[in-house]
C-alpha positions in Angstrom: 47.0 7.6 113.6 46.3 11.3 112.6 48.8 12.9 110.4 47.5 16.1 109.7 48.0 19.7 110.6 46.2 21.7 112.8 44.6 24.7 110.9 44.8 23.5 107.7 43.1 19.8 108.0 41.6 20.5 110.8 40.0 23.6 112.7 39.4 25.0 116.2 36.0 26.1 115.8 32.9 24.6 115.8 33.8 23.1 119.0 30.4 22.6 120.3 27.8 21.6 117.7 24.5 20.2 118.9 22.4 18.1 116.4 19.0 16.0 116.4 18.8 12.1 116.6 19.0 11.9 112.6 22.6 14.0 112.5 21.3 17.4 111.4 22.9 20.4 112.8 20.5 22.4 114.8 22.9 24.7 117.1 26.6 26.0 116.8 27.8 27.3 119.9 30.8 29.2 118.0 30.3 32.0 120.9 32.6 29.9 123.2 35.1 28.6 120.6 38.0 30.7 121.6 37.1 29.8 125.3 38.3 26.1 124.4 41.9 24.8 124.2 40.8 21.2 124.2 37.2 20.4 125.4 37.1 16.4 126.3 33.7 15.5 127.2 30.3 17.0 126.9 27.1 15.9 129.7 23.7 16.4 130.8 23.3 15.4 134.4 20.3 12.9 134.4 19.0 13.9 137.4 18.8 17.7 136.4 15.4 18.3 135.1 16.8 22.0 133.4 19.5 19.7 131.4 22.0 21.7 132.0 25.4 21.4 129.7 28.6 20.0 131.0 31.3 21.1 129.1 35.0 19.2 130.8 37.9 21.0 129.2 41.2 19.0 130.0 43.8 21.9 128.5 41.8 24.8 130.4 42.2 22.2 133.5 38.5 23.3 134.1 34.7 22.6 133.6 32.2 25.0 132.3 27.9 24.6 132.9 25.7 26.3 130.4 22.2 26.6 130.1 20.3 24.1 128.3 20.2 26.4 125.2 23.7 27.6 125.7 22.8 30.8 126.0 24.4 31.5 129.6 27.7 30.3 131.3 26.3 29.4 134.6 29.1 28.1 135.9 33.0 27.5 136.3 34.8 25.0 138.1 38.3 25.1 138.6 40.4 27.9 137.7 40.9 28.2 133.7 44.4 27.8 132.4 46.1 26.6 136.2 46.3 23.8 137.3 47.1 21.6 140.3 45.9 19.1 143.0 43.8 20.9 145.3 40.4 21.7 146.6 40.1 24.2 143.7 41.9 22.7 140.7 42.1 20.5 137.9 45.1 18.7 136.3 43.5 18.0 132.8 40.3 16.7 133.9 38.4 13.6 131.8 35.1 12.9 132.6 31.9 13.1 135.5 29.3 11.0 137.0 26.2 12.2 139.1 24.4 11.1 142.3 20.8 11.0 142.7 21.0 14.2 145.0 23.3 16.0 142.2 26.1 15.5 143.7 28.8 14.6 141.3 32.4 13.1 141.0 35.1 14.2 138.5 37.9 12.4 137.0 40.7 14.9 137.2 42.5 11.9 135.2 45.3 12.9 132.5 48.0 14.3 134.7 46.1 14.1 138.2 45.4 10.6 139.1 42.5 11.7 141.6 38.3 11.6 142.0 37.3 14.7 143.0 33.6 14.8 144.7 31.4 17.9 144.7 28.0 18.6 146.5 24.8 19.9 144.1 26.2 23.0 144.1 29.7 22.3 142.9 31.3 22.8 146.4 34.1 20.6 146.8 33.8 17.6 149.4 36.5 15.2 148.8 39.3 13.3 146.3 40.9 10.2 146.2 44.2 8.5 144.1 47.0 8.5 144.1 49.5 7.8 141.1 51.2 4.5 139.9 53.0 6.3 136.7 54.2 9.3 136.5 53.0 11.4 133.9 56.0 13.9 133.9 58.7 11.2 133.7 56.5 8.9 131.6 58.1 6.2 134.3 55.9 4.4 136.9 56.0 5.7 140.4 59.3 4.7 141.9 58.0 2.4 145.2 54.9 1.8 144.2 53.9 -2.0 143.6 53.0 -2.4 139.8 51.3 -5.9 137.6 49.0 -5.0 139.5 49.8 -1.8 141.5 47.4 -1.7 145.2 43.6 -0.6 145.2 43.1 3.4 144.9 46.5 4.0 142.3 45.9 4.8 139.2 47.5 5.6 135.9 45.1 7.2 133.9 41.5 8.1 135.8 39.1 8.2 132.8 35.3 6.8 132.3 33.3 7.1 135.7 30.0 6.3 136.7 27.8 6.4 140.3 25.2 3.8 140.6 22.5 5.5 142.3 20.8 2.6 144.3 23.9 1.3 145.6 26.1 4.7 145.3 29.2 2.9 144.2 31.5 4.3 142.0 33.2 2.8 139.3 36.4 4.4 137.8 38.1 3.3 134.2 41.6 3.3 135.7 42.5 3.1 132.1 46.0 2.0 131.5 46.4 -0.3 134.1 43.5 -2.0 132.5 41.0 -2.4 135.5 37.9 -1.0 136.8 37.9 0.0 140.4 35.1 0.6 142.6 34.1 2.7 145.8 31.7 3.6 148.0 30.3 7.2 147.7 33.1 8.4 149.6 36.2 7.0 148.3 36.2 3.9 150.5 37.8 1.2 148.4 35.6 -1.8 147.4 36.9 -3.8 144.9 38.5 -4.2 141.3 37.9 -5.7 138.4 40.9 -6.9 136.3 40.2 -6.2 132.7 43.0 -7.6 130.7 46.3 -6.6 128.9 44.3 -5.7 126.1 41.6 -3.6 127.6 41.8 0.3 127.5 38.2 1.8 128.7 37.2 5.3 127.7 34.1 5.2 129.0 31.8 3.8 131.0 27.5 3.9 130.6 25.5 3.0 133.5 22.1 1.7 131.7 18.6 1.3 133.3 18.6 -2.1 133.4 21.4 -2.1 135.6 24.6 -2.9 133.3 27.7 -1.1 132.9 28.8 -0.9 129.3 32.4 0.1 128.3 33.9 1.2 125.0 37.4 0.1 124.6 39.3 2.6 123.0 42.7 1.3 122.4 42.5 -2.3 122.9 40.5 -4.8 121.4 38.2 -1.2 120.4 34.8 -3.3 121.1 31.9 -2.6 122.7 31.6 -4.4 126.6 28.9 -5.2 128.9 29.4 -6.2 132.2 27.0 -6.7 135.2 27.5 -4.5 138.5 29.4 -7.5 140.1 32.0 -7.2 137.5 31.4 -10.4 135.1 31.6 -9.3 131.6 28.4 -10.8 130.1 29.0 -9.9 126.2 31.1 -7.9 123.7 31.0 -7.1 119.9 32.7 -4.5 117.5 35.4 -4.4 114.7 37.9 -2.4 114.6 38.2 -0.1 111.1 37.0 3.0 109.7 33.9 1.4 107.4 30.8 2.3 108.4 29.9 0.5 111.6 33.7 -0.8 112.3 34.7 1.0 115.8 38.3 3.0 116.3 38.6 4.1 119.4 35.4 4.8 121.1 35.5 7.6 123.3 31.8 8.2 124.4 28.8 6.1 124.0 25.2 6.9 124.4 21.8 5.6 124.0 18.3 7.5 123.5 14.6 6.2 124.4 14.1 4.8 121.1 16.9 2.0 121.9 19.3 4.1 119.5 23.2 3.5 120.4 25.8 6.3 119.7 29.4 6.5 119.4 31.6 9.4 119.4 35.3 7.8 118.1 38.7 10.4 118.4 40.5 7.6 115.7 37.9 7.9 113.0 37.0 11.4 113.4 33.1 10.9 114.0 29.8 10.2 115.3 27.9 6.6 114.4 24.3 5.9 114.7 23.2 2.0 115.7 19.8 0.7 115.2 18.5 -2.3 117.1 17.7 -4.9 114.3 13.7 -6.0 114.1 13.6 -8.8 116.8 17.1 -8.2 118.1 17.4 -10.0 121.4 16.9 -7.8 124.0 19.6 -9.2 126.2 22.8 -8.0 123.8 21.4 -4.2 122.9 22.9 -1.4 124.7 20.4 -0.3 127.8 18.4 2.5 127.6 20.9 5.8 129.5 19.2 7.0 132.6 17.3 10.3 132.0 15.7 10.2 135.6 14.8 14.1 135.6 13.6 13.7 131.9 12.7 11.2 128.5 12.3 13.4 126.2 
C-alpha cells in the first residue's frame, strides 16, 4: 500500500489530463484543479454524440459535465461540499451508467448505499438501496440478514452499467462480493454471487454483449461474464511489472480492439494489444460508442 505523503510524493494538480491512444499528453485541464477534492471517475456518455465529460467527484459529493474540450462547465449535480440522501444529494458518489434515451443512473456508493436515476436532463427520477454495513460504525447494519444479506442491500455501490436492449442494470455491490441486477426502475431481478475473493471496481458493458469486470482487491484479474451471470473467462497477475494488474479501477477498450486499465495500487494507466491471431472469444469487447467511433 501507498506510503507517501501528500504534497511532497504526490500532488493535487493535474487532476484532469487528457492524452491520445499512444499516452501523449495533449490537454491539462489545470483550470478546474482547485475545484477537486477527490475526483473518482471520469465518462463520456455513449449515446451523447457532443461527448460530453463526466467528471464524479466523491469528496465534493457531486458530479460536474464539461464540454468535450473542457472549455465550459455545463453542469452540476448535487450540491458541492454537502452531502446527504435525497433528491438533490450525493454521499461520495462512485460511478454512472447511461440509457439509450440519456437517461442515467449514479452510484452514490461510498457512504450512501443507493442508485440514483436521472432523466436526459439530469432531473432526478428515483433511488434505490438500502445499507447492510454501516459506514459510520464500520459494523454491519444491526437487523439486517448478512452471508448473504437480502436483494437491494448493499455495502459498497460501485461499478454500474444499463444494458440498453434489455434495460437492466447491473450494480458492483462491491464488498459483499455480488452483482445485482434490476430493471430500469429499481425492481429487483436477480444476483449473481461472486465469491469471497471477488472485489469489482468496475463493470464494462461491450458490444458483443458481455459484461467485463476488473477486480480490484481480490484475485485483481480481469472477468468476463455473459448477461445471464456465468463467468465465461478470466486472466491477470497481480504485481506492478509491466502488464501484472493491482487493483484495477477502470477499464476501457477503443475501436482498434485496444484494452486500458487505470490501477489506484500501481499508480497508472496500461495499454493491451490483442496479439496477431488472438482468439477472438477471450479479448475484451469493443465499448459502446453508439453516438460516435471515432
Amino acid at each position: 500500500m501507498w506510503k507517501g505523503t501528500v504534497g511532497v510524493d504526490a500532488r493535487w494538480e493535474h487532476l484532469i489530463t487528457v492524452v491520445d491512444a499512444n499516452g501523449n499528453i495533449t490537454e491539462r485541464w489545470t483550470q478546474y484543479d482547485k475545484d477537486y477534492r477527490r475526483p473518482h471517475s471520469v465518462f463520456i456518455n455513449p449515446y451523447d454524440a457532443t461527448k460530453a465529460v463526466w467528471v464524479v467527484d466523491d469528496y465534493r459529493h457531486a458530479i460536474f459535465k464539461y464540454s468535450n474540450d473542457g472549455k465550459t462547465l455545463l453542469q452540476t449535480i448535487g450540491v458541492v461540499n454537502e452531502h446527504a440522501s435525497d433528491d438533490k444529494h450525493f454521499n461520495r458518489p462512485t460511478f454512472m451508467a447511461w440509457q439509450a434515451d440519456s437517461s442515467f443512473y449514479v452510484a452514490d456508493g461510498y457512504a450512501n448505499t443507493r442508485v440514483v436515476k436521472f432523466d436526459k436532463d439530469g432531473k432526478y427520477l428515483a433511488a434505490w438501496g438500502q445499507p447492510s454495513w454501516d459506514w459510520q460504525t464500520r459494523k454491519n447494519v444491526p437487523g439486517v440478514p448478512q452471508n448473504p444479506p437480502p436483494p437491494n442491500y448493499f455495502h459498497t455501490v460501485h461499478g454500474i452499467q444499463a444494458d440498453p436492449v434489455t434495460k437492466r442494470v447491473f450494480v458492483s455491490d462491491r464488498e459483499n462480493h455480488r452483482i445485482q441486477v434490476f430493471d430500469e426502475n429499481g425492481k429487483f431481478l436477480d444476483v449473481w454471487p461472486l465469491g469471497q475473493i471477488a472485489a469489482m471496481y468496475h463493470l464494462l458493458l461491450t458490444e458483443d454483449r458481455n459484461l467485463w469486470m476488473s477486480d480490484g482487491h481480490g484475485s485483481f484479474k480481469i472477468y468476463k461474464y455473459n448477461l445471464d451471470g456465468k463467468m465465461l473467462y478470466n486472466w491477470g497477475t497481480a504485481g506492478s511489472h509491466a502488464g501484472m494488474l493491482w487493483g484495477v479501477h477502470e477499464i476501457s477498450t477503443d475501436q482498434d480492439g485496444n484494452f486500458f486499465t487505470a490501477e489506484v495500487f500501481n499508480g497508472r494507466a496500461q495499454k493491451f494489444r490483442p496479439r496477431p491471431g488472438a482468439d477472438p472469444s477471450q479479448l475484451v469487447g469493443k465499448q459502446m460508442r453508439v453516438a460516435w467511433k471515432d
